[in-house]
C-alpha positions in Angstrom: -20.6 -0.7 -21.6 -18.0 1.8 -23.3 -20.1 5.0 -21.4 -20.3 3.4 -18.2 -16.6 2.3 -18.7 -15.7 6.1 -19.6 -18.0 7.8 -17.0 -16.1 5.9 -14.5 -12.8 6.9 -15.8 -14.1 11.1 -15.2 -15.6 10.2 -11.8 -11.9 9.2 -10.7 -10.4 12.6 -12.7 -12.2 14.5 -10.4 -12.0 12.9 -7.4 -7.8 13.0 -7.6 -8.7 16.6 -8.5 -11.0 17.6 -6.1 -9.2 15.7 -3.6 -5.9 17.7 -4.0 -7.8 21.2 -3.7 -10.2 20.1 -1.0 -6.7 19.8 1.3 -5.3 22.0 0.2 -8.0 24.6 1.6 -8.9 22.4 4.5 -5.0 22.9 5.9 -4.9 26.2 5.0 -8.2 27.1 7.4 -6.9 25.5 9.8 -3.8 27.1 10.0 -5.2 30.4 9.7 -7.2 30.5 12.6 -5.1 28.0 14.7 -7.5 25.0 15.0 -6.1 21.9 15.0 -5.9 19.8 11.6 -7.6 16.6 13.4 -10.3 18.6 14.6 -10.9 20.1 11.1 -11.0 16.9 9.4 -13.3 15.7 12.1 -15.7 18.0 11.4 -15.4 20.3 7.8 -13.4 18.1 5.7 -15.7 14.4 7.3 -18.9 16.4 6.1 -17.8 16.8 2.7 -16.1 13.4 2.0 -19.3 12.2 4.1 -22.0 14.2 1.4 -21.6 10.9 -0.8 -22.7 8.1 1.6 -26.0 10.6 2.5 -26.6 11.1 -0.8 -26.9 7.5 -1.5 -27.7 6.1 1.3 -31.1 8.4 1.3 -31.6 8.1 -2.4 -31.9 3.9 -1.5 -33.9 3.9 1.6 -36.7 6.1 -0.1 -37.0 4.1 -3.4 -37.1 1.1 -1.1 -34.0 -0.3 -1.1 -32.9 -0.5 2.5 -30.4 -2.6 2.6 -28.3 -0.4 0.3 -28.3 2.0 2.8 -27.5 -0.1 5.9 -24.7 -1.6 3.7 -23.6 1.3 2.4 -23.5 3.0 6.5 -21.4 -0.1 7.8 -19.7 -1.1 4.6 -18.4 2.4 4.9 -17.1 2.4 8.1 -15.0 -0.9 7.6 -13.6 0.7 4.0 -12.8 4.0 5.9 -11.2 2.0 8.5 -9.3 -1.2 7.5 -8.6 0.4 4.3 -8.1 3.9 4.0 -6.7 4.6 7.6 -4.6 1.3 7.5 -3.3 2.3 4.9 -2.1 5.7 6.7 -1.1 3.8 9.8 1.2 1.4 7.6 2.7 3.5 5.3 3.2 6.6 8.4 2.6 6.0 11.9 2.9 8.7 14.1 1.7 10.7 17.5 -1.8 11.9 17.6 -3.8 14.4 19.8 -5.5 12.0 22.2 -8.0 14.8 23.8 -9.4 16.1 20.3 -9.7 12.3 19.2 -11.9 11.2 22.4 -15.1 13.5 21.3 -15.5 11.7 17.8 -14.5 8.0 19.1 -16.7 8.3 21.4 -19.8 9.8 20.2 -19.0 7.1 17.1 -19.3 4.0 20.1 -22.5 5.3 21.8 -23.6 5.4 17.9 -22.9 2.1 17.8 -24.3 0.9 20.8 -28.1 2.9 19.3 -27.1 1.1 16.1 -26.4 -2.4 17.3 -29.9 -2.5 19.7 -32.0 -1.7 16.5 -29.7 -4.5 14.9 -29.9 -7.3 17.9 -32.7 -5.9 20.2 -35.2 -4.7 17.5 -34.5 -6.6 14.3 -35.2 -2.9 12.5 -34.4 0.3 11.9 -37.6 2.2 13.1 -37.8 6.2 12.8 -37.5 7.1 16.5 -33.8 5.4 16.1 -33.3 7.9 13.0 -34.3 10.6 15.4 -31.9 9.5 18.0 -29.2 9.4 16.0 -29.8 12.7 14.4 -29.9 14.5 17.4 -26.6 12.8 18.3 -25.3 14.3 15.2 -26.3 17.9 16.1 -24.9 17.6 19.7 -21.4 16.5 18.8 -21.8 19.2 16.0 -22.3 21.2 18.9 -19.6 20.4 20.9 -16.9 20.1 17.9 -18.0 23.9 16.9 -17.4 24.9 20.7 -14.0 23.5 20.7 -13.3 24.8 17.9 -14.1 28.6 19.0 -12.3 28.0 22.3 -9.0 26.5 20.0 -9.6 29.7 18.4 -9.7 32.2 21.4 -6.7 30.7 22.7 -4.6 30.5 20.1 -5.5 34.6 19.5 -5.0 35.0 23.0 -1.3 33.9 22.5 -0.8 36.0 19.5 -1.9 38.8 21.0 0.1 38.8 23.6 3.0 38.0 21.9 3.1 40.2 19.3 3.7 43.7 19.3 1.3 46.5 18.2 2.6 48.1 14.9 0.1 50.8 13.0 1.7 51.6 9.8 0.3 53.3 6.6 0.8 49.2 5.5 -1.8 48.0 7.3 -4.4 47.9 4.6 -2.3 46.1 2.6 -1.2 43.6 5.0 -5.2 43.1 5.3 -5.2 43.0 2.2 -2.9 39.9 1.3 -4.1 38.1 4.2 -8.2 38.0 3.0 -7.0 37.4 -0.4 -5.6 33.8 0.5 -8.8 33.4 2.9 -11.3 33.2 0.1 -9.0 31.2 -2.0 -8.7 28.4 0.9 -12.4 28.5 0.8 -13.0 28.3 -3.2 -10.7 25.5 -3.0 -12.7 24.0 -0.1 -16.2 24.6 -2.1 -15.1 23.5 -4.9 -13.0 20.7 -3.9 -16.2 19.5 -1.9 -18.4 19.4 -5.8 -15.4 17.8 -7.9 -15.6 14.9 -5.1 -19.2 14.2 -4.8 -19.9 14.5 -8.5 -16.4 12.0 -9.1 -18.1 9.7 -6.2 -21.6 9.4 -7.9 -20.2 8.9 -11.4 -17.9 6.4 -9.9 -20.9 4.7 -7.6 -23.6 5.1 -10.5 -21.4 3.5 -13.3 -19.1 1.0 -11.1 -23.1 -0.4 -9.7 -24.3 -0.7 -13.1 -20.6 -2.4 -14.3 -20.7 -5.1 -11.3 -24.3 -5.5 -11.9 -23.7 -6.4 -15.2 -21.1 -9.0 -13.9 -23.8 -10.7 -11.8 -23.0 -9.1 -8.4 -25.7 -9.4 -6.1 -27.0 -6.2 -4.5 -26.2 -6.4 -0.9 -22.8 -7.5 -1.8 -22.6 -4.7 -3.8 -23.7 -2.5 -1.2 -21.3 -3.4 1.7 -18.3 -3.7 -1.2 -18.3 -1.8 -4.2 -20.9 1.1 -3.3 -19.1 1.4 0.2 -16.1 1.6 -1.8 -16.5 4.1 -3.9 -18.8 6.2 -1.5 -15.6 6.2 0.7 -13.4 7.0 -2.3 -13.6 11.2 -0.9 -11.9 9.8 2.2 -9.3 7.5 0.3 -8.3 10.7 -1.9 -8.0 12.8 1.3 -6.3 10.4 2.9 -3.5 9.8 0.5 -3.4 13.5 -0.4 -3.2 14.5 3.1 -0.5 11.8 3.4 1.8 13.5 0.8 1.6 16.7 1.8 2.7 15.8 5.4 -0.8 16.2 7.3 -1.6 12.4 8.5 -3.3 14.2 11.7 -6.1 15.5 8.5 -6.8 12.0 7.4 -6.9 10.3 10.7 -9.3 13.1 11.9 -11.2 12.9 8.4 -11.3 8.5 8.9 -13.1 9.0 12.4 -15.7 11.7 12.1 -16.9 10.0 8.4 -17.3 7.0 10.3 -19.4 8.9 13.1 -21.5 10.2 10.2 -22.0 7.1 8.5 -24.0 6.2 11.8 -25.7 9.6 13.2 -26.3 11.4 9.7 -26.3 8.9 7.1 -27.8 6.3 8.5 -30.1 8.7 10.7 -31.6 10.3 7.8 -32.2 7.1 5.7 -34.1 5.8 9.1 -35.9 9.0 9.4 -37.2 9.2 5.8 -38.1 5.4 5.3 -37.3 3.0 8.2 -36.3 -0.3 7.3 -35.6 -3.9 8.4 -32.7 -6.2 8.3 -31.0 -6.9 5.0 -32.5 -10.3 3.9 -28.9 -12.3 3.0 -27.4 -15.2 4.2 -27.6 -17.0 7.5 -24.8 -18.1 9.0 -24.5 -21.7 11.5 -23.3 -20.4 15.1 -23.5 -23.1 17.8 -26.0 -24.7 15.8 -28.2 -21.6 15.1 -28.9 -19.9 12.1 -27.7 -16.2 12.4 -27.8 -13.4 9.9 -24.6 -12.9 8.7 -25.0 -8.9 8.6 -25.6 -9.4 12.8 -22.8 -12.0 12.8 -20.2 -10.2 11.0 -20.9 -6.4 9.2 -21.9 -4.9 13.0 -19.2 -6.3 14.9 -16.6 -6.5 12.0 -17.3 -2.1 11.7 -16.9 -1.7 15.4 -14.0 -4.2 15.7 -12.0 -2.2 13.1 -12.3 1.2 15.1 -11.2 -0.6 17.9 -8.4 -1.7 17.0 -7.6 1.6 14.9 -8.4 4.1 18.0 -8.0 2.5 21.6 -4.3 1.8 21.2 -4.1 5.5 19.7 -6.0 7.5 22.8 -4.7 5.1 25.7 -0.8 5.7 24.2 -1.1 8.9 22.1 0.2 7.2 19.1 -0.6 5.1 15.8 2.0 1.9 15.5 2.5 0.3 12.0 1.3 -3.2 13.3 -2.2 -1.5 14.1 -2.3 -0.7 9.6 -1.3 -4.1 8.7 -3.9 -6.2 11.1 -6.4 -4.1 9.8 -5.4 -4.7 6.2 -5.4 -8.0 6.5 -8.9 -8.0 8.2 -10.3 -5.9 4.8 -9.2 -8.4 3.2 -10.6 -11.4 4.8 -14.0 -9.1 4.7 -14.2 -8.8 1.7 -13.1 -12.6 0.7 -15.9 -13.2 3.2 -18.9 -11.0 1.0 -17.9 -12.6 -2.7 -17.2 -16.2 -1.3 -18.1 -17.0 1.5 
């Protein structure tokens, strides 16, 4: 238990690590070429702190373990959001940009809506829904990218005309300094990216076989402690975009992971090996034995984003309260999975 114990211990090294240079170049792209630091975390720094989740969520639904996957997907999605953004939202509220966080929230919903009829309506996870949900995945790709150019154009567009043309024999040198920085921001990026998904699957791999050992049954394990640590990128980010004063990062970061979870991680585990309804408990409603994943993990993971983003689009703003109800309902989840 001493490797496992020490493993663990590296995994969380480099996470911190890789955490602290994968903002670092993140912010600094975005600043360069004028895109706004929500819509880079919904897209660049969310694939990245996503790469975990896919990798283990695919790994699962291949070998023939389902339900780690679907676990993994929603489990996810709740961390990401009653955690990791509560968190943010309690510790620093603030204003956010309500037209860039429409296109993620609500891609994310219609996701949810494909999700929950495979849940309810089909009692599976059949490959045309994987399709579905992949080609959601490459349209909002599609649609962030565009944004992103026309952010671009426009915020060139006001440079240009506001600054004055000034051809010296410095130029070159000017040039110079300013693609120097560039590659930097994208090293830092690259190899921010690596130092988080290796930390992540040392942390998953040896945390698994630690709870295991502890006599933690796998779904739990799944929709707890893998969802945990396969959200641990997004916990690093968020509290190292939190220190170095760039909330809008995390909160963008939070959303499009959670999109992922859906249209790319759980698309591609139903793609490669579709699978059925985790076999766990059943739950009494109304006199009616109910799945509790249908009963709680579905609604529970959209619950949490609507409590987190509604309030923020229809007013423009995060409010503490929003953190702490969300906290508190992490914590009833997961009081829920181990005891109840």
């Amino acid at each position: 238990m001493i490797v496992p114990v020490l493993l663990f211990i590296l995994g969380l090294v480099l996470l911190i690590k890789g955490g602290d240079w994968f903002v670092d170049g993140a912010t600094g792209i975005a600043e360069r070429f004028h895109v706004p630091e929500l819509l880079i975390g919904a897209t660049v720094v969310s694939i990245g702190t996503t790469l975990p989740e896919v990798m283990v969520s695919a790994n699962s639904a291949l070998s023939g373990h389902g339900e780690i996957a679907y676990g993994n997907a929603l489990g996810s999605i709740i961390c990401n959001t009653a955690l990791i953004a509560a968190l943010t939202v309690a510790v620093k509220p603030g204003k956010v940009d309500k037209k860039t966080l429409k296109v993620p929230v609500a891609f994310f919903f219609c996701a949810m809506v494909i999700y929950a009829f495979g849940g309810y309506v089909r009692g599976s996870f059949e490959r045309p829904l994987g399709v579905i949900l992949l080609i959601l995945f490459a349209v909002y790709m599609f649609i962030l990218i565009k944004q992103a150019l026309n952010e671009m154009k426009q915020a060139k567009a006001n440079t240009d005309s506001a600054a004055t043309v000034n051809l010296t024999d410095n130029s070159d040198d000017k040039n110079a300094k300013k693609e120097a920085p560039l590659l930097k921001e994208i090293l830092l990026l690259i190899v921010g990216a690596v130092f988080i998904a290796e930390g992540a699957d040392l942390l998953v791999d040896n945390g698994t076989l630690i709870a295991a050992a502890m006599g933690v049954p796998e779904a739990v394990i799944a929709l707890t402690f893998v969802a945990l640590g396969t959200s641990l990128p997004e916990l690093v980010t968020a509290i190292t975009s939190l220190a170095k004063g760039h909330g809008a990062l995390s909160l963008g970061n939070v959303c499009g992971a959670n999109l992922f979870n859906l249209v790319l991680v759980s698309g591609l585990s139903v793609t490669l090996s579709p699978f059925g309804l985790p076999e766990g408990r059943l739950l009494n409603l109304f006199g009616n034995p109910v799945n509790a994943s249908l009963a709680v993990d579905l609604p529970v993971s959209a619950l949490v984003m609507v409590i987190l983003t509604i309030p923020a689009i229809i007013k423009g703003e995060l409010k503490r309260w929003q953190g702490v109800v969300l906290l508190a309902m992490y914590a009833g989840f997961c009081v829920f999975q181990f005891v109840g």
